[in-house]
C-alpha positions as CSV (number, residue, x, y, z in Angstrom):
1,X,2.3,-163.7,-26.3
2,X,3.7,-162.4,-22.8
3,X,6.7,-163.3,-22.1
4,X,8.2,-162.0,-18.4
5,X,10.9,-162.1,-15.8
6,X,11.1,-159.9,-13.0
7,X,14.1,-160.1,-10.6
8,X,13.3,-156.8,-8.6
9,X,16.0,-157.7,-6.1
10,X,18.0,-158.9,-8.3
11,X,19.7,-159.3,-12.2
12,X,18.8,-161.2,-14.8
13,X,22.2,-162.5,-16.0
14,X,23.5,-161.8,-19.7
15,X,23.2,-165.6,-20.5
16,X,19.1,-165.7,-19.5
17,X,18.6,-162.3,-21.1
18,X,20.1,-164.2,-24.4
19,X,17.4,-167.6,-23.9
20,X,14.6,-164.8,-23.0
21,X,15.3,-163.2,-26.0
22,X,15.6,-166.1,-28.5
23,X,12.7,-168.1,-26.9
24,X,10.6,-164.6,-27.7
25,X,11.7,-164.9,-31.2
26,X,10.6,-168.7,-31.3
27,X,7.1,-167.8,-30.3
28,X,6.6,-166.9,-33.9
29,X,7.6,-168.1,-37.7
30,X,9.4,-165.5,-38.8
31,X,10.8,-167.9,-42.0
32,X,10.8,-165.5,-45.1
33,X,10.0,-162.5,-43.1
34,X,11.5,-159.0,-43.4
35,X,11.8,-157.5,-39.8
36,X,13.0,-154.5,-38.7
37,X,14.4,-154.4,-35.4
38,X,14.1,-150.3,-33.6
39,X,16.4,-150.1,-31.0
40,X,17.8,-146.9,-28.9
41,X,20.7,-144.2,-29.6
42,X,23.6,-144.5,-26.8
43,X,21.3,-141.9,-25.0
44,X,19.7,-144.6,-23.1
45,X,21.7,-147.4,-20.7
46,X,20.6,-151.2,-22.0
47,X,22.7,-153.7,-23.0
48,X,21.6,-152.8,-26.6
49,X,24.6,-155.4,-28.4
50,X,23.5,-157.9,-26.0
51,X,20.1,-157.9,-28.0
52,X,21.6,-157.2,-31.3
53,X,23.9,-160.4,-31.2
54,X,20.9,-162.6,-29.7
55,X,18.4,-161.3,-32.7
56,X,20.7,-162.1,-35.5
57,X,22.0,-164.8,-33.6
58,X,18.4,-166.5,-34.3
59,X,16.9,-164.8,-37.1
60,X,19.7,-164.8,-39.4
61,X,19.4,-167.6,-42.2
62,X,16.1,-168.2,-41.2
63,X,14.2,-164.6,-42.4
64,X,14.1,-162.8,-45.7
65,X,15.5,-159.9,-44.1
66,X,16.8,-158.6,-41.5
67,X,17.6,-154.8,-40.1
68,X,18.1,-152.1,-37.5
69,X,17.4,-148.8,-37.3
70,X,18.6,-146.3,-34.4
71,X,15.3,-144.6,-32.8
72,X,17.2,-140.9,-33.1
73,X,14.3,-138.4,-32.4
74,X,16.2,-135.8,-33.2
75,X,19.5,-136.5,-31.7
76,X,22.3,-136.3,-34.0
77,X,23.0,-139.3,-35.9
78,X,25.9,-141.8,-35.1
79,X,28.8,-142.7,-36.8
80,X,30.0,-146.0,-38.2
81,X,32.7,-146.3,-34.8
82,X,30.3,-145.1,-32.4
83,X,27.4,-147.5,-33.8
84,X,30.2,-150.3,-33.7
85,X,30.7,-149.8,-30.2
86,X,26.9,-149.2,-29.3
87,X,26.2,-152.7,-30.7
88,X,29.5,-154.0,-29.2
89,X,30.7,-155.5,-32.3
90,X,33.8,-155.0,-34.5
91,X,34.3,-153.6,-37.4
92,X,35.6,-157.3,-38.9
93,X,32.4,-158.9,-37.4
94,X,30.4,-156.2,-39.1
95,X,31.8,-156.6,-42.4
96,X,31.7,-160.4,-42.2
97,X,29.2,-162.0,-39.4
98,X,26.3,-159.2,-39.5
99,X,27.4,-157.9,-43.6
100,X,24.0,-158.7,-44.6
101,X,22.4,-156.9,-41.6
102,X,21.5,-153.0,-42.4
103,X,21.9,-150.4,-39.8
104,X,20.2,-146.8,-40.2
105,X,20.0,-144.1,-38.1
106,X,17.2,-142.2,-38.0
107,X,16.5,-139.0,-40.1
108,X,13.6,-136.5,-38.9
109,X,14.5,-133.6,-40.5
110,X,14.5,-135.0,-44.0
111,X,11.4,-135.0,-45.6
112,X,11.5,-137.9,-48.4
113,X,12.4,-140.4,-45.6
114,X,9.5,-139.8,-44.1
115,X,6.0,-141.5,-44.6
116,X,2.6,-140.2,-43.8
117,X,0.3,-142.4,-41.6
118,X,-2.4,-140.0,-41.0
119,X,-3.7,-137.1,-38.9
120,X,-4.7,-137.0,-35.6
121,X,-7.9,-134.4,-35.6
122,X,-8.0,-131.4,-33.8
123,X,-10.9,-132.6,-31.9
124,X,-9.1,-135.5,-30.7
125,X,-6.2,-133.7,-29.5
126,X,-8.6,-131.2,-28.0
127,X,-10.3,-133.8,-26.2
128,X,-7.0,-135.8,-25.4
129,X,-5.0,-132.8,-23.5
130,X,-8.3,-132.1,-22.1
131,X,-8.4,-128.6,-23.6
132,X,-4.8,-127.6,-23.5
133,X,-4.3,-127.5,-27.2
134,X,-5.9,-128.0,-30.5
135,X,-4.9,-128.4,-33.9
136,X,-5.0,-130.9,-36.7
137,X,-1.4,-133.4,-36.3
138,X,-0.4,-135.2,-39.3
139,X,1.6,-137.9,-38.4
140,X,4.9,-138.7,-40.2
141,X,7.0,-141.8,-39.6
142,X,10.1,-143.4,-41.5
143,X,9.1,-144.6,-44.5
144,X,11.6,-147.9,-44.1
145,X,9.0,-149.6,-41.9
146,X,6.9,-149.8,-44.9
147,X,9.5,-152.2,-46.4
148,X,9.2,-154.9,-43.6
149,X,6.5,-157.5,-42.5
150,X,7.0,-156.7,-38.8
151,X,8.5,-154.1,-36.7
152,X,10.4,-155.1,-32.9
153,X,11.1,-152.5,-30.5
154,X,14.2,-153.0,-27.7
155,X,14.5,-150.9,-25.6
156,X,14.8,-149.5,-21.8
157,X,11.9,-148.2,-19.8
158,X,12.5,-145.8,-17.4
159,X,9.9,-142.5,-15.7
160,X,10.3,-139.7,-18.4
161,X,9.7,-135.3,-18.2
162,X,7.4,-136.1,-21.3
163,X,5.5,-139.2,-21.7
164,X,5.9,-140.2,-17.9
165,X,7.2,-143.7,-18.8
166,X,9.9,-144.2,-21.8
167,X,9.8,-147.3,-23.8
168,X,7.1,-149.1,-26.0
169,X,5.8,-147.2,-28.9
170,X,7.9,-143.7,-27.4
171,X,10.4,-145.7,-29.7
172,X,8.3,-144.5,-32.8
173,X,7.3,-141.3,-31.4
174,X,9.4,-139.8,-31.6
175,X,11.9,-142.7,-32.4
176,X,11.5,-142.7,-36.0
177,X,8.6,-139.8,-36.3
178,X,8.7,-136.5,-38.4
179,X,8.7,-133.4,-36.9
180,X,5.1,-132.4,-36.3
181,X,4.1,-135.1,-33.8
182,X,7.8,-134.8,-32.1
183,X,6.5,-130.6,-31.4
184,X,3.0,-131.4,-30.4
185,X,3.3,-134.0,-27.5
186,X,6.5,-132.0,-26.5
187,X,4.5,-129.3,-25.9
188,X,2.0,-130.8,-24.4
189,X,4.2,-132.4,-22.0
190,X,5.5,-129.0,-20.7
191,X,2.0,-127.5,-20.6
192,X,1.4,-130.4,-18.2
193,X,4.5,-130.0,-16.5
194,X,7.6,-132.2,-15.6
195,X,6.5,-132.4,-11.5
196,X,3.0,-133.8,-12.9
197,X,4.3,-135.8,-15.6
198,X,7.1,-137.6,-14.6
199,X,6.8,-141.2,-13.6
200,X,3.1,-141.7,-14.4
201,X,2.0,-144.1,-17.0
202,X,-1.7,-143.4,-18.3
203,X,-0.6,-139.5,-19.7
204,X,-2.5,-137.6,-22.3
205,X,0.9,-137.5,-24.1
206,X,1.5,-141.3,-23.7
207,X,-2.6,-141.3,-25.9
208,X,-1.4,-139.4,-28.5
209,X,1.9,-141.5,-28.7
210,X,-0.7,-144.6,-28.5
211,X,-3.2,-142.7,-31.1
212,X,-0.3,-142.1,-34.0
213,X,1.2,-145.8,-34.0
214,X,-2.6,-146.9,-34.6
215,X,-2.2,-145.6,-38.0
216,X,0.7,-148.3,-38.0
217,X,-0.8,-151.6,-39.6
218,X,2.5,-153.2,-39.8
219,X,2.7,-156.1,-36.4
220,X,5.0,-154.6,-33.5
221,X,6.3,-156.6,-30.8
222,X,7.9,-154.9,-27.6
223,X,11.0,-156.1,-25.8
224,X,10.8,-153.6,-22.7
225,X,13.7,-153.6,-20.1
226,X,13.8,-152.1,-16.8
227,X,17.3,-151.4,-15.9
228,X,18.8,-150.7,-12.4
229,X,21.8,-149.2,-12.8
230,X,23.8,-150.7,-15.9
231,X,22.2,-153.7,-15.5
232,X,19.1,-155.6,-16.4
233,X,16.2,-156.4,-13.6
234,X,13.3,-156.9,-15.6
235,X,12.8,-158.4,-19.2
236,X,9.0,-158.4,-21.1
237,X,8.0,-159.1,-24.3
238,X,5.2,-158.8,-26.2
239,X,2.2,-156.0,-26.9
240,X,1.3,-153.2,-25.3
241,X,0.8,-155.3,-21.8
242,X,5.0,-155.8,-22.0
243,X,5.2,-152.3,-22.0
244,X,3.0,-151.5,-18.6
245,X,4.4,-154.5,-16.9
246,X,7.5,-153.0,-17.6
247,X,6.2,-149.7,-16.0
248,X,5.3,-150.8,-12.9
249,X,8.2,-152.3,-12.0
250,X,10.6,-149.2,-13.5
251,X,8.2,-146.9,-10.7
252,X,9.6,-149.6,-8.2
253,X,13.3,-149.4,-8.9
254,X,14.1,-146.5,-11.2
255,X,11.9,-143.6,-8.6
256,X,13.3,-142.8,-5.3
257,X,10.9,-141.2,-2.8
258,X,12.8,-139.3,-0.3
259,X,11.3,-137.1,3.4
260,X,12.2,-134.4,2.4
261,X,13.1,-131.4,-0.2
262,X,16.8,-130.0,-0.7
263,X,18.2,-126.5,-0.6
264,X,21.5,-127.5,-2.7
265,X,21.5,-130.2,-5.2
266,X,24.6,-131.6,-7.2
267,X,23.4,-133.8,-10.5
268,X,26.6,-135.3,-11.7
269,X,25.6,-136.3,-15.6
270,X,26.9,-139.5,-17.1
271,X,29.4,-139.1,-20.0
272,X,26.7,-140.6,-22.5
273,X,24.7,-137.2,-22.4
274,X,26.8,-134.9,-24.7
275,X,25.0,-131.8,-24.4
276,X,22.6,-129.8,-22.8
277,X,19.8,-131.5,-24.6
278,X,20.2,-134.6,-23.2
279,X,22.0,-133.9,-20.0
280,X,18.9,-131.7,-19.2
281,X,17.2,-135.1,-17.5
282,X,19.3,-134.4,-14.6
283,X,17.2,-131.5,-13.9
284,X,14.2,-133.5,-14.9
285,X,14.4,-136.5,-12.0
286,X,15.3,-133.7,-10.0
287,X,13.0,-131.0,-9.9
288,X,9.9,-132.4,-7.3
289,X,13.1,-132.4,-4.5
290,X,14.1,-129.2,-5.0
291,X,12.4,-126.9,-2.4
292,X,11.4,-123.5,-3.2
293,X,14.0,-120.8,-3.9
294,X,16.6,-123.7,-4.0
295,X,19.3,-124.5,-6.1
296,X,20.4,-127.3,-8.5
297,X,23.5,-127.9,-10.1
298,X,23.9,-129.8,-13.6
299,X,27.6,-130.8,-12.7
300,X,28.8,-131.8,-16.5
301,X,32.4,-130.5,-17.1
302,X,32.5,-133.1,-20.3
303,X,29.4,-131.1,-22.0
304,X,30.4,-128.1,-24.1
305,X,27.4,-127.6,-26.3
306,X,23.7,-126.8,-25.7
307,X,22.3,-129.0,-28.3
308,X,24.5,-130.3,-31.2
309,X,21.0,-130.3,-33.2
310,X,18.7,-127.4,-32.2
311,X,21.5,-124.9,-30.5
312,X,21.0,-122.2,-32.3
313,X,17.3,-122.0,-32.1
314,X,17.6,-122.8,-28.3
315,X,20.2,-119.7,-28.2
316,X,17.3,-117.5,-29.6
317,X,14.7,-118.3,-27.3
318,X,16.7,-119.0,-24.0
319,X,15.3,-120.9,-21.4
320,X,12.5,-120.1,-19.6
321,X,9.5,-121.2,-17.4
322,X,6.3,-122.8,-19.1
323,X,4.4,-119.3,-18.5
324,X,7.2,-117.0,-19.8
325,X,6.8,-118.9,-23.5
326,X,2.8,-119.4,-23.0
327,X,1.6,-115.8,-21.8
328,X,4.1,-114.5,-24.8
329,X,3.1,-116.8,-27.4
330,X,2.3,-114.8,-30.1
331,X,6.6,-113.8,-30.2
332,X,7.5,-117.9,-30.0
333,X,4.6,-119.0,-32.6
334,X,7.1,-119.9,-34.7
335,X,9.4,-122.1,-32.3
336,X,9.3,-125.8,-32.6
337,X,7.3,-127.4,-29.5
338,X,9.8,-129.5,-28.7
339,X,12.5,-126.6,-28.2
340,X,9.8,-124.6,-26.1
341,X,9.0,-128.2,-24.3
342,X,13.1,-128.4,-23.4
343,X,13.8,-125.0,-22.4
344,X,11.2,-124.7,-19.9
345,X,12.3,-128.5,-18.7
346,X,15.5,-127.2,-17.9
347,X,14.3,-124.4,-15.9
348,X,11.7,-125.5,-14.6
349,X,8.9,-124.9,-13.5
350,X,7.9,-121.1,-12.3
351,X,5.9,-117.4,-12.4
352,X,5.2,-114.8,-15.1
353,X,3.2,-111.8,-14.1
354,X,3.2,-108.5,-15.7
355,X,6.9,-108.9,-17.9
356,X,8.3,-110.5,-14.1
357,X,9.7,-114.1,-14.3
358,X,10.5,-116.0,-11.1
359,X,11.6,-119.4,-11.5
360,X,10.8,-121.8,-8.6
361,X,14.5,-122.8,-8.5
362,X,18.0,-121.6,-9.6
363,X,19.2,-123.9,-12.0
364,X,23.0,-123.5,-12.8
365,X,25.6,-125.2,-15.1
366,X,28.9,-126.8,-14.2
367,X,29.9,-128.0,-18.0
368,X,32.2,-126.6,-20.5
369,X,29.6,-123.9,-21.4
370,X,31.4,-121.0,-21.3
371,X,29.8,-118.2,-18.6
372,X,28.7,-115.9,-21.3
373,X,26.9,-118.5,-23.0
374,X,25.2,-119.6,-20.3
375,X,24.0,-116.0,-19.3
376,X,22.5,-115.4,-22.7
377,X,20.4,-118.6,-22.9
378,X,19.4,-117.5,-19.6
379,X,21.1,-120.2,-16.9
380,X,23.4,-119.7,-13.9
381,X,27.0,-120.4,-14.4
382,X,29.5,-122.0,-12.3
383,X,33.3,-123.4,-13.0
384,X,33.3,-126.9,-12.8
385,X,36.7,-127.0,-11.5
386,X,35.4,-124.8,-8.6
387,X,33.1,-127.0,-7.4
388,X,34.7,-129.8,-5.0
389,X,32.2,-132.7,-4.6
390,X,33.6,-134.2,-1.9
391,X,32.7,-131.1,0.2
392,X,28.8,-131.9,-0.3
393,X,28.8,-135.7,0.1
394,X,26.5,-137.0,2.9
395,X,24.9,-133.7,3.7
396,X,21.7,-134.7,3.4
397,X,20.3,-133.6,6.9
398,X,21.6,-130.4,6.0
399,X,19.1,-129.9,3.0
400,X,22.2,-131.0,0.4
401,X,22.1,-134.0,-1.8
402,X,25.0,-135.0,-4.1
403,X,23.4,-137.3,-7.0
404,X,25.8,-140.0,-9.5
405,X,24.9,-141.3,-12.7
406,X,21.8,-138.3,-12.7
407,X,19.1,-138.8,-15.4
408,X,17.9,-142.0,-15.3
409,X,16.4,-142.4,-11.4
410,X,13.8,-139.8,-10.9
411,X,13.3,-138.3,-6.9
412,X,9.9,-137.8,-5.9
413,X,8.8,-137.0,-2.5
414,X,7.1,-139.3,-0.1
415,X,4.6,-137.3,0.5
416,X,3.4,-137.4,-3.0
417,X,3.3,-133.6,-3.2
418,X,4.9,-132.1,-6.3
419,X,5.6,-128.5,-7.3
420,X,2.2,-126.8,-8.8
421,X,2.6,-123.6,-10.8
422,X,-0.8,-122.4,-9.3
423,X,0.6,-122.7,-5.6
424,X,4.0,-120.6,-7.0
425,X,1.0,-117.9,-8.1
426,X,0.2,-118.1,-4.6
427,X,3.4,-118.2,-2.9
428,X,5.1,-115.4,-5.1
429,X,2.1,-112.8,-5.6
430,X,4.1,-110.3,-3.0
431,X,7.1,-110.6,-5.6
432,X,4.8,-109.5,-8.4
């Protein structure tokens, strides 16, 4: 089953996303069936309620059961209001129209919830990152999908610092994963690099993702969305082939190439990142326009924490380039991947030579981190209030871009050139 529509130029209206939706459902006898429906936290822009309302809409009465669970990672889990509003429902309807309909979030860091699926060798990993790491990976998953028939996955695609492409089975791993998976493809994205990563579909990370749900027996159909702005342009659903349709349009409308690299860029976060964590992508859909020595602003006065989960261990570490963490490994063996994978994200890319660390670029915040904070975990400060975007607006002849709504688009260069930590070696060897 494929089902498609692609409006690149266009939106697919709230009343065909409904009928696109139901007549996926239709393809299939669900009668007696318990399903389990994994959608996205309010991390991601989709019209997730839209989906929510169409699902129940035509599977309640008609399956066994019926339930959704929040694909958390390790984002902090949502509260009764907030899910409410992130599935656009009240809390009447909830306790009346969709009372039979469970929704969990998503617990990673809490060990009976989790099921085992199976261990991805450490010859297969060895062979998958092409020699960048090693190491047996069991693989842990939330034990509710065992208590279902099939599993659905709704959710966005857009280019991503880690996989290359969100979406598809990302939504297991690390949607609903354990720990130990989550840290090894992290990692392995951020050996790879953002520059290299970002925005290509066929990734050694996007294998082991692909890898780990094969231990999965349980039937998974994808409902993959490609977004342009808030609103929907393409719709696919079915296998794996859903999920690279959806990619190649997302490279066509969510990746901007631009002429040229900029001296000063302003990324203006959304309100739905919280925290540096997540707020973080503006750096990531950033970073290949940024020229050398150059600056970039996460412009967030609404964020006030670093991570509401890992802060504290992000504190302790700080963040650093790639090299800093993997020519000192022996003092961060003990550091999750994934916080190792984040904190070089946010700074990007860079040099270590000799206890001497030069980041490609300055990366500075404009959030309600207070200075001192941001000077320990190793990050340029600036006052939001200090900072006037009006003054930067249109500049971009200049070498200044001003971006809205950061996170989602990602900016690559024409050119196709990205930044490559063995040119930096090059580059910087007189600073060394």
């Amino acid at each position: 089953m494929l089902i498609e529509r692609n409006l690149e130029n266009g939106f697919i209206s709230e009343e065909e996303l409904d009928f696109l939706c139901r007549e996926a459902l239709r393809k299939k006898n669900f009668k007696n069936q318990r399903l389990l429906v994994i959608i996205p936290d309010s991390t991601r822009t989709a019209p997730v309620g839209l989906f929510f309302r169409a699902i129940c809409g035509e599977l309640q009465g008609v399956v066994k059961k019926l339930d959704f669970i929040i694909a958390l990672g390790t984002h902090p889990p949502m509260d009764e209001e907030r899910i409410r509003r992130h599935l656009q429902i009240s809390e009447e309807e909830k306790n009346t129209k969709f009372k039979k309909v469970g929704i969990f979030n998503h617990q990673w860091d809490v060990s009976y919830n989790l099921a085992y699926m199976g261990t991805i060798s450490s010859e297969e990993i060895e062979k998958i990152s092409d020699g960048l790491m090693s190491g047996d990976v069991p693989v842990y998953v939330n034990k509710k999908i065992l208590d279902y028939d099939e599993l659905f996955i709704v959710g966005p695609v857009f280019p991503h610092e880690v996989v290359g492409f969100s979406g598809g089975y990302k939504y297991l791993f690390p949607g609903i994963a354990g720990p130990e998976i989550i840290n090894k493809f992290h990692w392995l994205g951020a050996l790879i690099t953002n520059p290299k990563i970002n925005g290509v579909k066929d990734t050694p990370v996007r294998e082991i993702i692909n890898r780990a749900t094969s231990f999965i027996k349980i039937p998974i159909t994808l409902f993959c969305l490609v977004m342009r702005g808030d609103r929907v342009c393409g719709f696919y659903a079915g296998g794996e082939k859903a999920w690279e349709k959806a990619c190649d349009l997302s490279s066509r409308v969510n990746i901007k190439y631009v002429d040229r690299t900029f001296r000063f860029v302003i990324a203006k976060a959304p309100l739905m990142y919280e925290d540096l964590w997540t707020a973080g992508k503006c750096m990531y859909k950033l970073e290949p326009v940024v020229e050398d020595g150059g600056t970039l602003i996460i412009y967030a006065p609404h964020v006030r924490e670093v991570s509401y989960t890992h802060g504290e261990q992000i504190e302790k570490v700080g963040y650093h380039t790639r090299d800093y963490f993997l020519k000192q490994m022996e003092k961060f063996k003990d550091v999750p991947g994934a916080i190792l994978a984040h904190c070089t994200h946010v700074k990007g890319i860079g040099v270590f030579h000799q206890g001497k660390e030069i980041p490609r670029i300055n990366v500075i915040l404009a959030t309600g981190i207070p200075k001192e904070r941001c000077q320990k975990i190793n990050l340029g400060y600036i006052d939001p209030e200090n900072v006037c975007i009006e003054d930067y607006m249109g500049r971009e002849k200049e070498g200044i871009l001003v971006v809205e709504q950061a996170g989602e688009t990602l900016y690559r260069l024409s050119s196709g050139k990205v930044p490559d930590i063995d040119e930096l070696y090059k580059k910087f060897s007189f600073d060394l």
